[in-house]
N, CA, C and O atoms as a Tinker XYZ file with bonds, in Angstrom:
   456  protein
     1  N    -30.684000  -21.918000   -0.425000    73     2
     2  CA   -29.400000  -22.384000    0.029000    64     1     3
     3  C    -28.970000  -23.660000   -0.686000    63     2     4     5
     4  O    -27.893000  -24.062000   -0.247000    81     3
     5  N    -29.593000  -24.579000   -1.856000    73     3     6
     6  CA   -29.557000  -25.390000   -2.513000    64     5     7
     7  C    -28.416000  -25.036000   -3.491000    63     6     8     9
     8  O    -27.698000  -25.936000   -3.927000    81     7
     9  N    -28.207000  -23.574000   -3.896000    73     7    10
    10  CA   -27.465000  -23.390000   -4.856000    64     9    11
    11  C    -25.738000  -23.200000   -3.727000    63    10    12    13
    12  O    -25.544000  -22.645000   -2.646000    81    11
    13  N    -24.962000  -23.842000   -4.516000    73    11    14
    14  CA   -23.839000  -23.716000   -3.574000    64    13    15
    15  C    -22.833000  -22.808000   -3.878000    63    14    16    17
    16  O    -21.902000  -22.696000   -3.080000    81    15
    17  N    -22.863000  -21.932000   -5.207000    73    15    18
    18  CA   -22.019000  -20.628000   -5.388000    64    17    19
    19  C    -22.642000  -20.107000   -4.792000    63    18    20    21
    20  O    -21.852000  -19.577000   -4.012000    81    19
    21  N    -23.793000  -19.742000   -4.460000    73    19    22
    22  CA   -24.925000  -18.624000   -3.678000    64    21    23
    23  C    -23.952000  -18.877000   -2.310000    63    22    24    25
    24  O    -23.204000  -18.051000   -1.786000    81    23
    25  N    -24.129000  -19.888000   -2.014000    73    23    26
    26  CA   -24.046000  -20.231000   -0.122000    64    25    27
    27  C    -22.618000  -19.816000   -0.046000    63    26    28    29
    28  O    -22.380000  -18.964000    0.811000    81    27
    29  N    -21.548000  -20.270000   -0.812000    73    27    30
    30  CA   -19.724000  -19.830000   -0.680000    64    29    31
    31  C    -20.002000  -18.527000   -0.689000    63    30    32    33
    32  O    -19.616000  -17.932000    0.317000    81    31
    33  N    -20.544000  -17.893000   -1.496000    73    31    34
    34  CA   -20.944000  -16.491000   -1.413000    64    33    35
    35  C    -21.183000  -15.562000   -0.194000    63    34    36    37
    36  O    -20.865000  -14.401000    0.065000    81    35
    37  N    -21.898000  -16.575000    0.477000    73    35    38
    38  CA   -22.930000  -15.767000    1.426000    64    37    39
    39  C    -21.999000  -16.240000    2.357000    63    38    40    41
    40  O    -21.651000  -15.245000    2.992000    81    39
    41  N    -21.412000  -17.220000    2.777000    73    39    42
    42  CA   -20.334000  -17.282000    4.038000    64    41    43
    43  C    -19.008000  -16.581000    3.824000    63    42    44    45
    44  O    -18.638000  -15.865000    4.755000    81    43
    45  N    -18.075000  -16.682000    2.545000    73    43    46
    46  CA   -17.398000  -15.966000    2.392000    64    45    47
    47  C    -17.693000  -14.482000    2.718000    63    46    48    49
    48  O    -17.039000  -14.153000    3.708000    81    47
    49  N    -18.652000  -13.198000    2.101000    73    47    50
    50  CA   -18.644000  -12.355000    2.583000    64    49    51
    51  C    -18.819000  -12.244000    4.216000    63    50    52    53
    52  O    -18.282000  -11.340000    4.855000    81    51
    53  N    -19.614000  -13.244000    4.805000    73    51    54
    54  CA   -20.107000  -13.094000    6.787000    64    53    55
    55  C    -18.389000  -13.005000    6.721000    63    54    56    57
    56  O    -17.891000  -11.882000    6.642000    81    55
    57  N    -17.550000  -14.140000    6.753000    73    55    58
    58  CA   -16.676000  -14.064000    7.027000    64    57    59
    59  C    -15.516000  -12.532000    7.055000    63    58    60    61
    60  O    -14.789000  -12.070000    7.934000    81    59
    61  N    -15.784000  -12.162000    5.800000    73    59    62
    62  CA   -14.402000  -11.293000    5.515000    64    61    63
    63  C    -15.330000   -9.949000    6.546000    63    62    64    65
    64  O    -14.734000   -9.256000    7.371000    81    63
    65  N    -16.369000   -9.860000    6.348000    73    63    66
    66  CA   -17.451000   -8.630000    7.333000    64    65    67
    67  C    -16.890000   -8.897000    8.416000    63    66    68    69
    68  O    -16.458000   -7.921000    9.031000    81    67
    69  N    -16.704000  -10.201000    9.004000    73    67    70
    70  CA   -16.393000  -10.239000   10.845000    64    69    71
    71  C    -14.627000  -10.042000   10.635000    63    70    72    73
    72  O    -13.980000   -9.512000   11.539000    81    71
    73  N    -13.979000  -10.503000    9.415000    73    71    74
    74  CA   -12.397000  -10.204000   10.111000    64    73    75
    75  C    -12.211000   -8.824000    9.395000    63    74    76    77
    76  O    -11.054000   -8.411000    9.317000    81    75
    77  N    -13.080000   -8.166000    8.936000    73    75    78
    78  CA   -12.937000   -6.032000    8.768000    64    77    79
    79  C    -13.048000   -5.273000   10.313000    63    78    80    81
    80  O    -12.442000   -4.374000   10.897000    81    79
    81  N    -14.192000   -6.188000   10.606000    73    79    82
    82  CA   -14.406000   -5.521000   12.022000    64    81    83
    83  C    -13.673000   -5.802000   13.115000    63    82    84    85
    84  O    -13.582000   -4.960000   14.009000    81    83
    85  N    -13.001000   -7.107000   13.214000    73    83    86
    86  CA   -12.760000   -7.260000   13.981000    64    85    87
    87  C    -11.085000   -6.438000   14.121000    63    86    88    89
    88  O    -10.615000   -6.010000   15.176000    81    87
    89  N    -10.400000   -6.383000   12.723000    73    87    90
    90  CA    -9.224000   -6.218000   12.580000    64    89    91
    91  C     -9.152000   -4.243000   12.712000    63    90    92    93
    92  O     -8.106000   -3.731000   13.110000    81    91
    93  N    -10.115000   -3.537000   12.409000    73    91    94
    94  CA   -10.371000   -2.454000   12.464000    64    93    95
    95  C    -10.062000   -2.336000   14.174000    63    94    96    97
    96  O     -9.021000   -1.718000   14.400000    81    95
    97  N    -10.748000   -2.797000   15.338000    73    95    98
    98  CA   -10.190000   -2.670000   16.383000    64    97    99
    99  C     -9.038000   -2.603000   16.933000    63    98   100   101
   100  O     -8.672000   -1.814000   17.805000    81    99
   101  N     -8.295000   -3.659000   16.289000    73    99   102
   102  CA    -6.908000   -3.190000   16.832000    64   101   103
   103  C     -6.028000   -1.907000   16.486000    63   102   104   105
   104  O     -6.367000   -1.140000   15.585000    81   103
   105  N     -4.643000   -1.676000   17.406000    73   103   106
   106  CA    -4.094000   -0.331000   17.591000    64   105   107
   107  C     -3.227000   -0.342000   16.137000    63   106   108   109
   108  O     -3.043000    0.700000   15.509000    81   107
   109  N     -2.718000   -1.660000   15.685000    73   107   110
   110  CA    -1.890000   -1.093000   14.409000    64   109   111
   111  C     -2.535000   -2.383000   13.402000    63   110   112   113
   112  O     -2.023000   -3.463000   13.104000    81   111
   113  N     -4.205000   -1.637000   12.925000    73   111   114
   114  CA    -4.827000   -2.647000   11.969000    64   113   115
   115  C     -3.523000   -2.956000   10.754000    63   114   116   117
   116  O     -2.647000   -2.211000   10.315000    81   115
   117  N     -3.957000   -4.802000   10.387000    73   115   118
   118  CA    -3.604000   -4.974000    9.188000    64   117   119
   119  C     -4.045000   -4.127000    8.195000    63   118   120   121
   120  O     -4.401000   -2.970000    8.417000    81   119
   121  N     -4.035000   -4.835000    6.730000    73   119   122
   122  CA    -5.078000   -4.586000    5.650000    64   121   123
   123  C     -5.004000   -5.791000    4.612000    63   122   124   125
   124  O     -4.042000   -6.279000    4.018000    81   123
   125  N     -6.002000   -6.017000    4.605000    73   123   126
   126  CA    -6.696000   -6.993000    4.418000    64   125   127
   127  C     -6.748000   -6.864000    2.314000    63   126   128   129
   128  O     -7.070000   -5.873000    1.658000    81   127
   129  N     -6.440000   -7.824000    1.950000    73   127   130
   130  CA    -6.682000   -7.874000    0.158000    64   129   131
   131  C     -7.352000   -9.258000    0.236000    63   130   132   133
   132  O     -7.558000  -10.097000    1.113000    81   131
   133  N     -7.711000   -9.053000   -1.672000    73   131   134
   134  CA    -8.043000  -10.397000   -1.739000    64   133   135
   135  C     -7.136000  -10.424000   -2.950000    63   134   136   137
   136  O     -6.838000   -9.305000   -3.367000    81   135
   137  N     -6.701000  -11.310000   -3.513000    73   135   138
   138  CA    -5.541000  -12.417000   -4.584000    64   137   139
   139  C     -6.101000  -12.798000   -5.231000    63   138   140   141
   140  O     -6.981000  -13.542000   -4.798000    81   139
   141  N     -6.017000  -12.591000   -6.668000    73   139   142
   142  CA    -6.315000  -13.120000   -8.220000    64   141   143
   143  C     -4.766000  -13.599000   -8.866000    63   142   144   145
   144  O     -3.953000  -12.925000   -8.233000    81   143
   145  N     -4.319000  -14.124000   -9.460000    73   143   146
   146  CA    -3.379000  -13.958000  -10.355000    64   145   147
   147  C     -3.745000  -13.486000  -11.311000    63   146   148   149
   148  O     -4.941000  -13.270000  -11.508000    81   147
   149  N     -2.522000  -13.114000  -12.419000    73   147   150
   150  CA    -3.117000  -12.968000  -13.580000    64   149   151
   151  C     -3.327000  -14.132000  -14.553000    63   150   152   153
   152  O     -2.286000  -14.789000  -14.535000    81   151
   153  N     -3.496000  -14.236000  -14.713000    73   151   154
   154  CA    -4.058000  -15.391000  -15.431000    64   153   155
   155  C     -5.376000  -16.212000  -14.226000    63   154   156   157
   156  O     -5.429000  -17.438000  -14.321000    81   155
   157  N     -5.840000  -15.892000  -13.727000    73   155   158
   158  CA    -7.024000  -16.403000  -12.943000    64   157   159
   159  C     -7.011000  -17.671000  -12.372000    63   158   160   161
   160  O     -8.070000  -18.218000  -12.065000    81   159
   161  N     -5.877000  -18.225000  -12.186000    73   159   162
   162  CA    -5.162000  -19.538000  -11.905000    64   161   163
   163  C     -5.726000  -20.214000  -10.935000    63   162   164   165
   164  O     -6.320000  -21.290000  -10.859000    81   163
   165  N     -5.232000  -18.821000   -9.719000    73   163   166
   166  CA    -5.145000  -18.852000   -8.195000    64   165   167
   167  C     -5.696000  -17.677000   -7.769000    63   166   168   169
   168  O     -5.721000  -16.584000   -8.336000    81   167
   169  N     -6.345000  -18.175000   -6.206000    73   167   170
   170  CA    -6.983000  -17.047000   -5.768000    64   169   171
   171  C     -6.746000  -17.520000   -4.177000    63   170   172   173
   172  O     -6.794000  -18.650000   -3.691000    81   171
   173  N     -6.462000  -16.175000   -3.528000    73   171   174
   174  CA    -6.779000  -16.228000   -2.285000    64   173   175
   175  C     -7.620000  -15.616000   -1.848000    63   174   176   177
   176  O     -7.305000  -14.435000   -2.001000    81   175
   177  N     -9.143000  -15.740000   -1.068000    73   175   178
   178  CA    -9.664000  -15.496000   -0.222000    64   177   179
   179  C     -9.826000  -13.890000    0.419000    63   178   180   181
   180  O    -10.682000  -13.038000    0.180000    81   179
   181  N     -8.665000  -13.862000    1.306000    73   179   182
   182  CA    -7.541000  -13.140000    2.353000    64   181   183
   183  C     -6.973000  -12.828000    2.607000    63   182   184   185
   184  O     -6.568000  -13.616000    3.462000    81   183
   185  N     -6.162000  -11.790000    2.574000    73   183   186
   186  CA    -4.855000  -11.966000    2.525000    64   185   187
   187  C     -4.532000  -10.792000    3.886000    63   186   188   189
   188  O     -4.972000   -9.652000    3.737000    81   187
   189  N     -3.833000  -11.102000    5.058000    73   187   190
   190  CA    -4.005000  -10.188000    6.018000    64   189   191
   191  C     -2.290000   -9.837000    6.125000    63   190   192   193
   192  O     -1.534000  -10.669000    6.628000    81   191
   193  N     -1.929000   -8.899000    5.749000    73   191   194
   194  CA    -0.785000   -8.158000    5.662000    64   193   195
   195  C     -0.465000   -7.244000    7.011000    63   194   196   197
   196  O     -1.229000   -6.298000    7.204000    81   195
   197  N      0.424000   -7.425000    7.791000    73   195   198
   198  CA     0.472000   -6.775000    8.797000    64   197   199
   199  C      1.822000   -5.688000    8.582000    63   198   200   201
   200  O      2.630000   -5.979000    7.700000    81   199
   201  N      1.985000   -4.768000    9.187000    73   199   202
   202  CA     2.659000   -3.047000    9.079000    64   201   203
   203  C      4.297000   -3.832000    8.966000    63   202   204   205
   204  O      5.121000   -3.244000    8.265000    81   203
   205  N      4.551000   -4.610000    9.379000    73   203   206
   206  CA     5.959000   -5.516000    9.616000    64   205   207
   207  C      6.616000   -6.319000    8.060000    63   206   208   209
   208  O      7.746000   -6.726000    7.791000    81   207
   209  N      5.076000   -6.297000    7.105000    73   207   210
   210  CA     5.338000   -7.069000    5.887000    64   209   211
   211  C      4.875000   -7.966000    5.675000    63   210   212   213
   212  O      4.338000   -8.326000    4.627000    81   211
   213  N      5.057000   -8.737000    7.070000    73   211   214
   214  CA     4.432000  -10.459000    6.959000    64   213   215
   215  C      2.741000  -10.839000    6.604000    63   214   216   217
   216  O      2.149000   -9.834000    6.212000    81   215
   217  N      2.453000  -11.251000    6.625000    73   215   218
   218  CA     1.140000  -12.037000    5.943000    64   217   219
   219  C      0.756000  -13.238000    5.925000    63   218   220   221
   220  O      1.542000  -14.156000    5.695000    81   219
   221  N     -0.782000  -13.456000    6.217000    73   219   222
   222  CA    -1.504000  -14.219000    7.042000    64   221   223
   223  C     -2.856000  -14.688000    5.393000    63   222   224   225
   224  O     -3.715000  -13.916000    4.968000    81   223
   225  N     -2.600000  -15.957000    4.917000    73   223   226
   226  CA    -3.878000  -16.430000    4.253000    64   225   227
   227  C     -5.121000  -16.460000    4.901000    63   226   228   229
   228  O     -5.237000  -16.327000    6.119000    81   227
   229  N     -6.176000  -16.652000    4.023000    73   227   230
   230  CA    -7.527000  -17.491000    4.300000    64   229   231
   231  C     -8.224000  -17.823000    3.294000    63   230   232   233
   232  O     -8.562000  -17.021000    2.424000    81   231
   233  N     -8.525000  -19.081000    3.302000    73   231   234
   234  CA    -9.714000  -19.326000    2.175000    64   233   235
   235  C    -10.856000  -19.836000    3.014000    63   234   236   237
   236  O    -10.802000  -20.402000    4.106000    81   235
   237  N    -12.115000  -19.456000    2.129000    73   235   238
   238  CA   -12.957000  -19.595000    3.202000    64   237   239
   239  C    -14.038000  -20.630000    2.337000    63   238   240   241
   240  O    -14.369000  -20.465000    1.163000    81   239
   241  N    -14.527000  -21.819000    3.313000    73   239   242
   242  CA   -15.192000  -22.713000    2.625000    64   241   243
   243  C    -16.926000  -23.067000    3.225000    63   242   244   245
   244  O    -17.298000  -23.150000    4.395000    81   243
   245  N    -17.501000  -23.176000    2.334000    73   243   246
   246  CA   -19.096000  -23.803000    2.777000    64   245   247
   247  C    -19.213000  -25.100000    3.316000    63   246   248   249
   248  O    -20.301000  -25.674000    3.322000    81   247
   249  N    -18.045000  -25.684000    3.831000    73   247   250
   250  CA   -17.840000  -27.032000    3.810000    64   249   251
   251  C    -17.401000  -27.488000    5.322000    63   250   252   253
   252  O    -16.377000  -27.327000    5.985000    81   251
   253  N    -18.576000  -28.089000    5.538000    73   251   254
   254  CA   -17.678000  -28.803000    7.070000    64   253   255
   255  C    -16.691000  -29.995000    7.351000    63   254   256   257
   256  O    -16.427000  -30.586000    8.399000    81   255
   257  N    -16.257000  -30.141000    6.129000    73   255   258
   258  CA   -14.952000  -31.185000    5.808000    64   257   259
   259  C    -14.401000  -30.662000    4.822000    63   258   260   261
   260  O    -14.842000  -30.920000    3.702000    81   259
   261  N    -13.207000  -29.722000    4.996000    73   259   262
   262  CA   -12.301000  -29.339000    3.720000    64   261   263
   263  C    -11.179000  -30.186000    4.064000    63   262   264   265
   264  O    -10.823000  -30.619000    5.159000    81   263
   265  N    -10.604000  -30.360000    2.685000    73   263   266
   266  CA    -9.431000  -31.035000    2.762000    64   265   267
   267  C     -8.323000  -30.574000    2.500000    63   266   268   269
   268  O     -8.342000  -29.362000    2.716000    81   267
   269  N     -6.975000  -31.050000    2.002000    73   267   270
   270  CA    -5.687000  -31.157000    1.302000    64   269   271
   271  C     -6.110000  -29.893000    0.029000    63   270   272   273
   272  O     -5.509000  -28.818000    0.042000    81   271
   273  N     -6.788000  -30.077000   -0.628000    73   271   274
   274  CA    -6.922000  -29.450000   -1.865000    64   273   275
   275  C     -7.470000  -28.025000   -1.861000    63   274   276   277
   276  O     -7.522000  -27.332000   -2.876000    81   275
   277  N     -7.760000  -27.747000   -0.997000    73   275   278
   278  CA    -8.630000  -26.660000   -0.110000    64   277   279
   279  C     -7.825000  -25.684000    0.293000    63   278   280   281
   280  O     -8.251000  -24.531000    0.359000    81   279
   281  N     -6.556000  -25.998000    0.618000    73   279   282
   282  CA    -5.385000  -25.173000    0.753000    64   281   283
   283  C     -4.158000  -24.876000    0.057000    63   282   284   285
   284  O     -3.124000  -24.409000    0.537000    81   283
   285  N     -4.468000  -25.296000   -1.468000    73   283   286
   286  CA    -3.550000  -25.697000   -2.203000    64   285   287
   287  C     -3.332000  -24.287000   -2.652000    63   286   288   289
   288  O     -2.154000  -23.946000   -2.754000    81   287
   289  N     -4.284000  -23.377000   -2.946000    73   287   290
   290  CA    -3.665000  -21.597000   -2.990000    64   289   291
   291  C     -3.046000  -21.075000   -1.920000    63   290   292   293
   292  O     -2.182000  -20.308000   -2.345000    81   291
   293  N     -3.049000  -21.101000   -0.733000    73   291   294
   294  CA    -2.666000  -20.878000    0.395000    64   293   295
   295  C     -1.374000  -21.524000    0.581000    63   294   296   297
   296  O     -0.658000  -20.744000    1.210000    81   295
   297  N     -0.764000  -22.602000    0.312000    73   295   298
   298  CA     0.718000  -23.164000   -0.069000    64   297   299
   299  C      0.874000  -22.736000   -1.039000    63   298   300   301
   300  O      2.073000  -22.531000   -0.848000    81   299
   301  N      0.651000  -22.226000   -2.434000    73   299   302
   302  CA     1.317000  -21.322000   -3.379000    64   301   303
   303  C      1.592000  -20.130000   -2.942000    63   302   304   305
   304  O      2.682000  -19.593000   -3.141000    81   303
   305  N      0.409000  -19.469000   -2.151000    73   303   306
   306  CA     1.333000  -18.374000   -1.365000    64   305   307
   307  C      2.234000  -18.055000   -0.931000    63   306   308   309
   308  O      2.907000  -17.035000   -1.076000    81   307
   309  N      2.440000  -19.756000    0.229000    73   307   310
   310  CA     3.323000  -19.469000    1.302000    64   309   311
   311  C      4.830000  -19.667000    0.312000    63   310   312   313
   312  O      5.926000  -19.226000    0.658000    81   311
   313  N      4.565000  -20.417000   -0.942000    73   311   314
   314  CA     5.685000  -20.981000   -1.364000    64   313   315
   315  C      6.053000  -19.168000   -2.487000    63   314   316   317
   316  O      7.160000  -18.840000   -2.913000    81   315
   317  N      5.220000  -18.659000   -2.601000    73   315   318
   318  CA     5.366000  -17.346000   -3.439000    64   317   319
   319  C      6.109000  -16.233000   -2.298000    63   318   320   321
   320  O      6.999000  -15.510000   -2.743000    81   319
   321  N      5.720000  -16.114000   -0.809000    73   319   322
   322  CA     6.315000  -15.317000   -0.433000    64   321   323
   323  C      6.864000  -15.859000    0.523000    63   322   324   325
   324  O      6.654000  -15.247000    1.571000    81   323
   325  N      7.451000  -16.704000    0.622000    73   323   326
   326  CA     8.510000  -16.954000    2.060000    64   325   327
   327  C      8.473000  -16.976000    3.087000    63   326   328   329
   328  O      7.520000  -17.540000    3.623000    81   327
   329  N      9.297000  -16.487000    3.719000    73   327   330
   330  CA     9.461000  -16.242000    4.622000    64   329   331
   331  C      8.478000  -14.998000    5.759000    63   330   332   333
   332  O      8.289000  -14.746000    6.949000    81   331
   333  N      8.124000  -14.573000    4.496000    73   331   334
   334  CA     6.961000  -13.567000    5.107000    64   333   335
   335  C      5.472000  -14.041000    5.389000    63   334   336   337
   336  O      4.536000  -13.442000    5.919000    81   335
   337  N      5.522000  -14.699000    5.116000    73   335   338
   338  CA     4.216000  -16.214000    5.315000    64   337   339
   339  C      4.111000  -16.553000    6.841000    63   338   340   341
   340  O      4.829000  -17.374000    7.411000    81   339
   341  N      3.379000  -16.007000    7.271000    73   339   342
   342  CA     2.843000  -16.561000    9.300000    64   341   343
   343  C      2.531000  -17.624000    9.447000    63   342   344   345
   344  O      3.211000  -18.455000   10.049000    81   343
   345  N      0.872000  -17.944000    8.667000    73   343   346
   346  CA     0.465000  -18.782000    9.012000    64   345   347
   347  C     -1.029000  -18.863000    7.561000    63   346   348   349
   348  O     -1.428000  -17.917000    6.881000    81   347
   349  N     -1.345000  -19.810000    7.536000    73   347   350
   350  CA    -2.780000  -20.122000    6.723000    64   349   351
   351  C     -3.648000  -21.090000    7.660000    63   350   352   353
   352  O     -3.364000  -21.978000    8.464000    81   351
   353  N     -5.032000  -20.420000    7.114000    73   351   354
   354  CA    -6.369000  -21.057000    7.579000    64   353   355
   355  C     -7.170000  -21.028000    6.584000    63   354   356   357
   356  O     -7.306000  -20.108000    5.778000    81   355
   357  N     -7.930000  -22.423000    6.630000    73   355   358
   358  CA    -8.566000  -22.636000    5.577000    64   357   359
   359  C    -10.353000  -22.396000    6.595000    63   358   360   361
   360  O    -10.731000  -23.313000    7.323000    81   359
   361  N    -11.079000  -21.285000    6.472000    73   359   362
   362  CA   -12.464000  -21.173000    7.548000    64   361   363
   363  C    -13.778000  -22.593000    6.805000    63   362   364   365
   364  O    -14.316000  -22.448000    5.707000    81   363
   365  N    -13.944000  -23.420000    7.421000    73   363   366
   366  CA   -15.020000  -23.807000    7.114000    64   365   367
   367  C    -16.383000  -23.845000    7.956000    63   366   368   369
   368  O    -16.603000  -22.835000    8.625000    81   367
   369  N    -17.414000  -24.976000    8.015000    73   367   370
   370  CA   -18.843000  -24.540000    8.641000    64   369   371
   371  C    -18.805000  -25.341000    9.323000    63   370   372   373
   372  O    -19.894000  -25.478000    9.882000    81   371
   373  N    -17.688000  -26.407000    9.798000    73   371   374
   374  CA   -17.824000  -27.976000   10.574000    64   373   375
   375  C    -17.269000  -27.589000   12.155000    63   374   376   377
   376  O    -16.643000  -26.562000   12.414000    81   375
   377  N    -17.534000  -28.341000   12.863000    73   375   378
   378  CA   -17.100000  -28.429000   14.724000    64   377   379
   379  C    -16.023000  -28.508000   14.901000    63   378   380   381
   380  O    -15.650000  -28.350000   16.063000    81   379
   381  N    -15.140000  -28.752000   13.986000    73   379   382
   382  CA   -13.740000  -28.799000   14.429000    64   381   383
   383  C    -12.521000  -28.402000   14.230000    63   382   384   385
   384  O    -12.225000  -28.525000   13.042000    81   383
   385  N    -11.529000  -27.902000   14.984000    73   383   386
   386  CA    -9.827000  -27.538000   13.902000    64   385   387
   387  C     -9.439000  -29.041000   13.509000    63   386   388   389
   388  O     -9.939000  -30.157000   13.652000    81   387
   389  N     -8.322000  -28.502000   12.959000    73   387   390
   390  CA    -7.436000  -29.508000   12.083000    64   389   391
   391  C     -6.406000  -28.843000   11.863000    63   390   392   393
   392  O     -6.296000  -27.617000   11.866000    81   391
   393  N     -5.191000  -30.054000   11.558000    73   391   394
   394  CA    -4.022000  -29.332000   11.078000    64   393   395
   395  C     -4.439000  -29.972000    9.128000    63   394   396   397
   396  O     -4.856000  -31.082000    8.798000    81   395
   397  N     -4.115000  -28.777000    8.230000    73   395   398
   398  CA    -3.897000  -29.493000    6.972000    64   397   399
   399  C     -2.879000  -29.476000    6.675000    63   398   400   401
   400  O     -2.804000  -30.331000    5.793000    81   399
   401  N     -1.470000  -28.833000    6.888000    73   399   402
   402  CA    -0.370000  -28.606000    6.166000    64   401   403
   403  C      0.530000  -27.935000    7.554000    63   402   404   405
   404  O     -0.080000  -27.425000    8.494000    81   403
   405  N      2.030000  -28.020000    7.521000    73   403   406
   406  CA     2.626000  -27.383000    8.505000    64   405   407
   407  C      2.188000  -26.069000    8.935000    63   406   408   409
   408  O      2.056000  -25.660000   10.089000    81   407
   409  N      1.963000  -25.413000    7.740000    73   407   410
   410  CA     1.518000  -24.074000    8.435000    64   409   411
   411  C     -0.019000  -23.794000    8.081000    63   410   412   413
   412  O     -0.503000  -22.672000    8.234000    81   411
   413  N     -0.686000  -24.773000    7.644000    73   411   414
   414  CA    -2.047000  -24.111000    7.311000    64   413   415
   415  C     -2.947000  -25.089000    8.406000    63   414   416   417
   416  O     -2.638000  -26.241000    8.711000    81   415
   417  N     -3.960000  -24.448000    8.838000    73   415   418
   418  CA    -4.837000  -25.365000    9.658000    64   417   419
   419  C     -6.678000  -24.888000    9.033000    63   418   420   421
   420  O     -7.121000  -23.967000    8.347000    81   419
   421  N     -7.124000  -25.765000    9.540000    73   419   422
   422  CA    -8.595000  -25.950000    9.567000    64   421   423
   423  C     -9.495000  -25.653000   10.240000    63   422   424   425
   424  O     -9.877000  -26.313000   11.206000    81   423
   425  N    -10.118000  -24.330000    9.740000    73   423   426
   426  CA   -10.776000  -23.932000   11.668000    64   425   427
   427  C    -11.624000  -23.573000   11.224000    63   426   428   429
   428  O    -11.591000  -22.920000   10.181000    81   427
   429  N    -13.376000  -24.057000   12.256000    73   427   430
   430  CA   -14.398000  -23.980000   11.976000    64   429   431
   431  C    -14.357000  -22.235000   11.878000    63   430   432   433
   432  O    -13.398000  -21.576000   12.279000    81   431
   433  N    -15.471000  -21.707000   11.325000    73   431   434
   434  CA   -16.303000  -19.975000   11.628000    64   433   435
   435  C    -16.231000  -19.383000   12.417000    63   434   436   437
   436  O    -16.164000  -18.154000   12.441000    81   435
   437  N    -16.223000  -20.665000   13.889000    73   435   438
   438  CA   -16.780000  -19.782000   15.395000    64   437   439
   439  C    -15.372000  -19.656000   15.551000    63   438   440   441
   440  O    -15.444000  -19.388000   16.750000    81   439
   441  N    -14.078000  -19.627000   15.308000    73   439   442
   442  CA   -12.893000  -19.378000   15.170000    64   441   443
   443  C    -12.417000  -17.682000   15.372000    63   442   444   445
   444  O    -11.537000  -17.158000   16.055000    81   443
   445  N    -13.317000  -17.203000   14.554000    73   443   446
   446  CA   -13.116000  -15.521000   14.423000    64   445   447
   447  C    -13.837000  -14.742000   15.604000    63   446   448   449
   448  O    -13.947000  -13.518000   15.673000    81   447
   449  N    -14.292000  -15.639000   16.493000    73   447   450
   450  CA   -14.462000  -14.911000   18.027000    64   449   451
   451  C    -14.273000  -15.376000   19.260000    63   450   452   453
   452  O    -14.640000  -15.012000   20.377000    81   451
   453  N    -13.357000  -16.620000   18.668000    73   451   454
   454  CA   -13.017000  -17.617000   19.816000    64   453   455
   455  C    -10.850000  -17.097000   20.132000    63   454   456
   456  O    -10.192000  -17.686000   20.989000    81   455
């Protein structure tokens, strides 16, 4: 766990495993992508698209203090699609929410069953 691409690795997938399952339960599942640009610029995480159009970020971090910069793909999003933009969360490993940005917040792991 010393190596820290290993560990983003290994929480990023727990993560996207618990919001497949969890989102599979409901009556009109999203679907769920993940975001490259072309040019490899920017990346999102998450991307949770619901039957209506709108869409929901996530980036997901090894970090129990993410910051400002942490959500800076997640505001290119929101600023790429508008109005169709819900909300962003940036998942990290720390005890607490946060707001980072009007629409993006900071929410620990235990988030995805709370």
């Amino acid at each position: 766990m010393r190596d820290a691409d290993l560990l983003g690795a290994l929480v990023e997938s727990f993560a996207v495993a618990q919001l497949r399952s969890q989102c599979a339960l409901l009556d009109d599942p999203p679907r769920l992508f993940h975001l490259r640009d072309a040019n490899g610029r920017r990346e999102v995480d998450v991307i949770i698209e619901f039957s209506d159009g709108r869409a929901a970020g996530i980036e997901v971090k090894a970090s129990a203090a993410p910051g400002p910069d942490d959500a800076r793909h997640l505001r290119w999003l929101r600023d790429s699609i508008g109005d169709r933009f819900l909300a962003g969360a940036v998942l990290h490993t720390g005890p607490r929410p946060f707001r980072l940005d009007d629409s993006i917040l900071a929410l620990p792991l235990y988030s995805l069953w709370s």
